[in-house]
Structures are given as structure tokens and as C-alpha cells.
N, C-alpha and C positions, 0 to 999 in steps of 0.2 A: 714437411719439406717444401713442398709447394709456395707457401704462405711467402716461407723465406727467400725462394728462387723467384716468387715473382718480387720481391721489392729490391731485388740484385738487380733483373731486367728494368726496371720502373725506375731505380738510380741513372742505369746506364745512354737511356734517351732523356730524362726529364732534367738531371743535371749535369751530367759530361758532357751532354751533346751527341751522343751515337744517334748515327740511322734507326739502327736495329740493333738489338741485343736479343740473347737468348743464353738460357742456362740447363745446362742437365745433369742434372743428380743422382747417382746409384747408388744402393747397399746390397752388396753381394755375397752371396754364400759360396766360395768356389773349394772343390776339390781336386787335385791331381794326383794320379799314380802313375810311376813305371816300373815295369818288372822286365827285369831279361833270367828268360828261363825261371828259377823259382827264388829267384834274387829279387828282393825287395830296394831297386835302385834308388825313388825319390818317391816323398808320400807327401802332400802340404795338402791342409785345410785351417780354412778362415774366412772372416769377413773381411772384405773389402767395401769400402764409402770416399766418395768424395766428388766433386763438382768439377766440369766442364765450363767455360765461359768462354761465347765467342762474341766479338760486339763489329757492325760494319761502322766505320768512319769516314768519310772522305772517299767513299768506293772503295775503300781496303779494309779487309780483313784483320783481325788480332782475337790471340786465343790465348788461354791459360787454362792450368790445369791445379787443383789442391784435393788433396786428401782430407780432407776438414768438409766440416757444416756449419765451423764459427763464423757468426756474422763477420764479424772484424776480418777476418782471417779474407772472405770472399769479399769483403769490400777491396780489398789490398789486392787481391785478384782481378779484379775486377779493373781495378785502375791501372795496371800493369799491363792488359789488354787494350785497354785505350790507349795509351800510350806507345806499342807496338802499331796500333792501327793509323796513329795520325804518322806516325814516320814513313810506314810502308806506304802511306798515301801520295806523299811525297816525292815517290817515284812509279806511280801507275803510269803504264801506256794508256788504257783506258777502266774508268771506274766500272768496280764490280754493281753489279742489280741482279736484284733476284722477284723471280717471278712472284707474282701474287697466290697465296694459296688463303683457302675458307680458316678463318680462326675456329679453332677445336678446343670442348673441353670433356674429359671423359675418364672412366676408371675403366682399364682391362684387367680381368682377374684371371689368373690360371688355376686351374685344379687340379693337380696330379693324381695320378692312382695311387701311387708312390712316390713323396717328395724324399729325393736323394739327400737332403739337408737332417734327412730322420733317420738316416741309415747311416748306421754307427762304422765310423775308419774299419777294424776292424772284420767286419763283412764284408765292406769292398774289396780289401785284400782276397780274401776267401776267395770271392766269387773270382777276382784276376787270377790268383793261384791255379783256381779249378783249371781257367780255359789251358794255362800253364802247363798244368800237369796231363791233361788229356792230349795235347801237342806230341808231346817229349816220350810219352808210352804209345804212341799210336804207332810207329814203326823206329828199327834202332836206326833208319838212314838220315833219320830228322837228326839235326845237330845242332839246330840250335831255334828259339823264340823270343819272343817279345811283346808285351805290350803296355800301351799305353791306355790311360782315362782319364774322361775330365768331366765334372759334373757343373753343375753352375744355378742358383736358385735367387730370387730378390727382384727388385725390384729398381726402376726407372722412372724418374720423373725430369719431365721437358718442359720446359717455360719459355715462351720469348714474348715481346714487346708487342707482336701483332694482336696480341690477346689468345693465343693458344695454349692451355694447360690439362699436360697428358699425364698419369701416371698407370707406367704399366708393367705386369708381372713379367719374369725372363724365365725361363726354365727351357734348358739341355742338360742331356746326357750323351757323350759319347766313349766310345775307345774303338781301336785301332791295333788287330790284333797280326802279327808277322810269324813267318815260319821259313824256315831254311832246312834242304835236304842236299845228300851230296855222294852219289854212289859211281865208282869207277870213274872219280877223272870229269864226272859231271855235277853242277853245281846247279840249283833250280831254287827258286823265291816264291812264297805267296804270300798275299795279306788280304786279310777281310776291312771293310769300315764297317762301323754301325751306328745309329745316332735316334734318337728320339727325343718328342716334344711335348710328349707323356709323362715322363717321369720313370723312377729305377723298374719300373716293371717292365721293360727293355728286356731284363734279364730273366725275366720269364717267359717274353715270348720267343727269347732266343737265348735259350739253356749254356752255360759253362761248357756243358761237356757237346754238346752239340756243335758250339763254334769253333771249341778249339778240335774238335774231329773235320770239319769240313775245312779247315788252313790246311790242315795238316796235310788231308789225301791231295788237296791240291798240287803241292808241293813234291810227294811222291810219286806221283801221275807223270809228273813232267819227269822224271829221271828216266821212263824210258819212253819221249816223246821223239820224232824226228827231230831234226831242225831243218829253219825254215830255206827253201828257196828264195833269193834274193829278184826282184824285179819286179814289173806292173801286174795285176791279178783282177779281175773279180773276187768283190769280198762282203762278205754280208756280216755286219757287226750285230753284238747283241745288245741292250739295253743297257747294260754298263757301261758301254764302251761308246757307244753313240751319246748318252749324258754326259763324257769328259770330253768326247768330241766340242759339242756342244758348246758346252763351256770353256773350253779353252780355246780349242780353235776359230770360235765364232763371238762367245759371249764377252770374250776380253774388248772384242775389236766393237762391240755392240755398247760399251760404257761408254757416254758421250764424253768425259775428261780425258780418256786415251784416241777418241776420234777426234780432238782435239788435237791431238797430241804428235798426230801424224797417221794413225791408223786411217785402214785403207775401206772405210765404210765413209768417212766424210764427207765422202764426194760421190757416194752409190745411193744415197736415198732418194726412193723411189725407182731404181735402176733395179734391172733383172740378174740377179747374182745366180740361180742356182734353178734347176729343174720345178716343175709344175706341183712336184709330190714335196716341194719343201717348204714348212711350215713352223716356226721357231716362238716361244715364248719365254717371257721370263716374269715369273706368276708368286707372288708373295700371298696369295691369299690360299693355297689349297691346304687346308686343315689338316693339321697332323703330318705335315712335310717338315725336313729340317731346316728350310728359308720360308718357313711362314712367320708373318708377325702383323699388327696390324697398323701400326703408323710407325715411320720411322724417324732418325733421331736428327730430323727436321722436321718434325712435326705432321707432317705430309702420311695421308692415308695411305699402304699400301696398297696393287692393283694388280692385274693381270694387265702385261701390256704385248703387246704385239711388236715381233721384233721383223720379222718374215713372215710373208703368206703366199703362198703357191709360187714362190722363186723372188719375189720383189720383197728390196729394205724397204720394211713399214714406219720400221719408227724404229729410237735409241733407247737405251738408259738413261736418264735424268735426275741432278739431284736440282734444287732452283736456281742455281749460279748458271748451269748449264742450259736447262730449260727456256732460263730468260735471252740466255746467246741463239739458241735456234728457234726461238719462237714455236716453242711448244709446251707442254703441260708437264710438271713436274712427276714423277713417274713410283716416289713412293723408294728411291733405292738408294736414298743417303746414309749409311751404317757404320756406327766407330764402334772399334773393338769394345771400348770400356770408357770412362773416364778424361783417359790420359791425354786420348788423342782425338782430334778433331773429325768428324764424318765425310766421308767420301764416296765416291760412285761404286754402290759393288751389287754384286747379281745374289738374285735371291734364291728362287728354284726354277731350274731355266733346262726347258726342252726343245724336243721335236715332237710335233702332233701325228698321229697315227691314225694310221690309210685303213687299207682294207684286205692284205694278202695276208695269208698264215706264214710262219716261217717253213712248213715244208713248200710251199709256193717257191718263198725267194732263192732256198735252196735248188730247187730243180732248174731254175734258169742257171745254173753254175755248171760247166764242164768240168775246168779245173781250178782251182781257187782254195779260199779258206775261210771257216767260220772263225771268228774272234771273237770270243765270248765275255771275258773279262779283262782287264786295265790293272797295270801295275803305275803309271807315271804319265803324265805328258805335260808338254808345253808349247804354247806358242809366241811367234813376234806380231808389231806393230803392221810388217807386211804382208801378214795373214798366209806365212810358213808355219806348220804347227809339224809335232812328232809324240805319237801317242805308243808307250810299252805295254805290249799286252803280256798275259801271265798266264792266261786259260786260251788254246786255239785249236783249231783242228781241221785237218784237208776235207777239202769239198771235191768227190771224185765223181761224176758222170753225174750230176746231181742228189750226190748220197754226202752226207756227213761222214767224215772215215777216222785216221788215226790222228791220233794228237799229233800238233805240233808246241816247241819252247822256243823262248829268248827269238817272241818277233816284235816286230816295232811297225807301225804305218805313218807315213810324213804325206807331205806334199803341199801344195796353195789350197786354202780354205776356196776360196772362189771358185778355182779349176775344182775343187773335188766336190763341191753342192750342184753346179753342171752333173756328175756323175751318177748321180742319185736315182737308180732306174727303179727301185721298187722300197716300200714303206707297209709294214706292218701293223697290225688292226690289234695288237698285243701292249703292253704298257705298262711299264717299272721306273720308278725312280728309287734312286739311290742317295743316302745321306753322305756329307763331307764334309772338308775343310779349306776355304780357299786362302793364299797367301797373296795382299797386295801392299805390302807395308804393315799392314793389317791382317791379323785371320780373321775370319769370318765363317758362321756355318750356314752349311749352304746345301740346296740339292740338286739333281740332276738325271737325267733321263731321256727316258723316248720308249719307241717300238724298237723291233728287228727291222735294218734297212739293208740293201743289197746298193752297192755299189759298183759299177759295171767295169773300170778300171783303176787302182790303186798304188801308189806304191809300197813295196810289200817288202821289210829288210829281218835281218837276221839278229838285229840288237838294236837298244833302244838307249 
């Protein structure tokens, strides 16, 4: 594939005239299932191939997309692309450039314990069923489950013009398992994620009957939890909850195409957004996390980059379109779903760095307040308002952890709330996911235990 992606790119500067050209080729092995309850909703498995072509003209951009690896086929792609690019050029306010980066040529291999592409449909169902069926017998007030899987195996190969020729292995695994309980009048939700870069031995190190027993008590837990008091609190989040903090409330506004875009870091780098204990990455290289990978699909090595360090913006997200606008170094975070669609700025595995307090520490600073332990949802905007659902909580009384609380939510300004940030844990989890930006993406997320000295604190999310 290579051979032939590069004489796509080698066409597209040597006789159409492009700046730059570059092509990226997949063959993928994908699976999906869903189950509700012990319903077999949707099950597809196949390969999936076919070529990406993006070529710069004039400063502008044009792309296409084919399901093929016919020459002919991607020559015709290829000139379709050109042709979008010299129009769009035709009406630039200013021509696109993209930063210089080292031409690369390399094989990445992956090795699974267990490649999911070996593991017969069949057995998948099984092992869904399992978690299914341990849900649904775990107590009669569960009423209902779900989940979802998706497996993904094959290979990538990236070529462009500058002389850079990548090709490299992909492998995930995840699902995404839900539970619903509903006793007198009260209705209560859990879900677990889970995701590896291993391969199906996922499911061994985290057994059917084990996950779908820990949704379950979740979700039973909460039916006789308080609910929450409504207003500002001290609140010391857990590793879960701090990783979708993170990334939603911070790492959206952290992608240089949405600080573009009006997000409200544009104008804070190098500016003090948040206390002395805060400290933020977004890190593509920690082995065996579900945003690691090793060059992205611009060709570009991934890194550990520096987003925050002790309260000040360090640095953004970059893909090279962007990097070349702020005069900085491409950052390794240009990532397309698949094929179809073109890459774009998106975060890899993106935390908070961890201090030095145990979490009975952060707790004892607590009068009255709440631990938030686990995350059902959140979201934020461009003006750095976010709102995160928690699923797992529980009152902080006199510095003691005490009775659960359900159905709380925390909002507020990302800016105002990293000000707040009075204590930071010497502890450290990350968490597997799924991010949605036009594009999914899998991704991870995390930190320590942090203590947050005011919050706002609601009742629904």
C-alpha cells in the first residue's frame, strides 16, 4: 500500500501542481455489538479499507475520501481533490501553511495478548451476555441493562509529499456497560467504561461477572442515597471525575482549532488561570493508556505536551495548520476517525499531575461538603461554563466521608473553579473513553484526588 500511496502523493505535487499532498490508507477489522438486557440488538463484523486524500493548493485545502485501493479509482480521487482545492482557494481570506515537521519513515507493530479479530462473534456475545445476566440477577430492583462493544484491529498507512512514510498497527477494545434500578418512586443510573490497548484480554483482567456485579451495586446504592443539597460546597473529586473535568472543561478549550474559534484560552497563554497545585497534560505517549499512539494522522510524532503548569497556560493542542498560526511546534494531536473524514485537533490522554496529600488529608480539610467519586456525563462551552453528572457521591461531615448522596451535578467557570483548587493528591488513575467532536475518538483521562474549596453543587445534571 505504501508503494501506491506514495505515487498518489508524487502525482499530486509533480503533475497537478499541489503544494502538498498526502494519503492515508486503512484495512480494518471492526466489530460492534449491542445488547439491552439479554437482547441481542445489533452485532456487525467486517473489514473495512479504503484511502483518505488530502492535497494543499493555492492555501486551501481539498479532500476525498474512497473505499478502494484501485489505482484508477484513487487517481480520480485524487483529481476531485484538486479540484475542490483550487475553488476553495478562490475565496481564502488568507492562505493556509502548515508548519515544518522531520520526514519520518517507520513500521509500528502491535502485539496483542489476545487479537480480538481471533475471537469468534460468538464468544463476544457470551462474554456481553455474561456481564448482562449478572446485572439483571444481582438484585429484582435493577430493571433494566445495556451494553455496548466495539473492537477494532488493522492497520494504517500515511504517506505525503514531504517524504514521510508511516505504516502503523491500530488495536482497541472497548464497551460500555449501563444499569438502571428503580425502587419506591426513585429511579437511579450507572455505567461503567472500559477500554484497552492490549487486546480481548481486557476480559480477563476485568471478568463478565465482576463488571457487570460492580454496575449493578452501583446503581442499587443509590436508591437509598440522600439527595443532594443545592449550592456552593467544598468538594474533593475522585480520579474519575477530575479526568472528564479535565477534559471537558479544560481540554476542549485547550485544542488550538476551538481557541480559534473563540475559546477563552486564546488570549490566556502564558496568563495565571488557576492556583500553584495546577498542573495539566495532554500526553499520547503513556503505554498501554487508551490515547496512546505513536505518530498521528499527519504524520507528526506523538508527545507529552504541557498544557498548564503550576496555574499558568503553557502551551495548546496543535495539529500543523494551527501550529503554523501560533508559532509553535506541532503537538502530535491531528486524529480522523477512520478513512472518511479528514483529521482534526483532538486530545489524546489528558490529565492533572499529582501533589503530594493522601485523600484522608483532603477530606479532613472538609467541614461540610461532598466526595464525588464517579461521573455519569458532562459538558462544556467555548466560554469555559462546563457541567459535570456525577452517579457515585457521598457527604463529607466534620472531615469524615459519610452517607451517599444521587442525581448531583457540578457546573461553574473552568477559570473561576482552577482559582479554587486548594489541595491535590499524590494518588493517580486514568480512565478509558470515548470523545465526540464530529468525530469519536478514544481517548483517556484522569488525575489524582483534588479538593476544591468552593463549588457549585446542584441536584441534576
Amino acid at each position: 500500500m505504501r508503494e501506491l500511496l506514495t505515487k498518489i502523493t508524487d502525482l499530486a505535487t509533480q503533475k497537478l501542481g499541489a503544494q502538498y499532498a498526502e494519503a492515508r490508507g486503512q484495512k480494518l477489522f471492526k466489530t460492534s455489538l449491542t445488547l439491552k438486557e439479554e437482547r441481542i440488538e445489533a452485532a456487525k463484523q467486517g473489514i473495512e479499507s479504503g484511502v483518505a486524500i488530502r492535497v494543499l493548493f493555492n492555501g486551501a485545502w481539498g479532500f476525498a475520501s474512497v473505499g478502494s485501493l484501485d489505482s484508477a479509482i484513487l487517481k480520480s480521487a485524487l483529481s476531485d481533490a484538486c479540484k475542490m482545492a483550487k475553488v476553495a482557494s478562490t475565496k481564502l481570506r488568507a492562505p493556509i501553511k502548515l508548519a515544518s515537521v522531520k520526514a519520518i519513515s517507520d513500521r509500528v507493530v502491535v502485539k496483542p495478548k489476545i487479537n480480538p479479530s481471533e475471537v469468534q462473534m460468538e464468544d463476544k456475545i457470551n462474554t456481553a451476555l455474561a456481564v448482562n445476566k449478572t446485572i439483571l440477577s444481582f438484585d429484582n430492583r435493577v430493571k433494566s441493562c445495556g451494553l455496548d462493544y466495539f473492537d477494532l484491529t488493522g492497520t494504517s498507512v500515511f504517506v505525503n509529499s514531504d517524504g514521510t512514510s508511516i505504516e502503523q498497527d491500530k488495536l482497541y477494545v472497548w464497551s460500555r456497560i449501563t444499569a438502571s434500578a428503580q425502587s419506591e418512586g426513585v429511579f437511579t443510573f450507572s455505567r461503567e467504561e472500559i477500554g484497552s490497548t492490549a487486546g480481548y484480554a481486557l476480559f480477563d483482567q476485568q471478568p463478565p461477572e465482576e463488571l457487570g456485579k460492580k454496575v449493578a451495586k452501583r446503581a442499587i446504592q443509590q436508591l437509598n442515597a440522600k439527595s443532594v443539597k443545592g449550592g456552593k460546597f467544598p468538594v474533593v473529586l475522585g480520579p474519575n471525575v477530575v479526568g472528564v473535568f479535565v477534559h471537558e472543561a479544560f481540554g476542549h478549550l485547550a485544542e488550538a482549532d476551538l481557541a480559534l474559534s473563540g475559546g477563552v484560552l486564546a488570549n490566556n497563554l502564558g496568563k495565571k488561570i488557576g492556583s500553584n497545585l495546577v498542573t495539566f497534560y495532554d500526553d499520547g505517549t503513556i503505554e498501554g493508556s487508551f490515547g496512546a499512539f505513536k505518530y498521528d494522522d499527519e504524520g507528526v510524532a506523538s508527545q507529552k505536551t504541557l498544557l498548564i503548569k503550576d496555574g499558568v497556560v503553557a502551551g495548546l493542542m496543535h495539529n500543523r495548520e494551527t501550529a503554523q498560526k501560533f508559532g509553535a511546534e506541532p503537538t502530535g494531536n491531528a486524529r480522523a476517525e477512520d478513512f472518511h473524514v479528514e483529521p482534526i485537533i483532538r486530545m489524546r490522554c489528558t490529565y492533572m499531575a499529582p501533589r503530594d496529600q493522601t485523600l484522608e488529608e483532603l477530606v479532613e480539610g472538609v467541614k461540610s461538603g461532598y466526595y464525588f467519586k464517579s461521573f455519569r456525563g458532562g459538558q462544556a462551552n467555548l466560554d469555559g461554563t462546563f457541567q459535570v453528572g456525577i452517579q457515585e457521591g457521598y457527604e463529607i461531615v466534620d472531615g469524615e466521608i459519610g452517607a451517599p448522596v444521587r442525581n448531583a451535578s457540578i457546573s461553574g467557570n473552568t477559570l473561576e473553579t482552577l482559582h479554587q483548587v486548594d489541595g491535590v493528591g499524590k494518588d493517580f488513575q486514568l480512565d478509558p473513553g470515548r470523545c465526540g467532536k464530529g468525530q469519536t475518538a478514544f481517548i483517556g483521562d484522569g488525575g489524582p484526588h483534588i479538593r476544591v474549596k468552593e463549588m457549585i453543587v446542584g441536584g441534576s445534571a
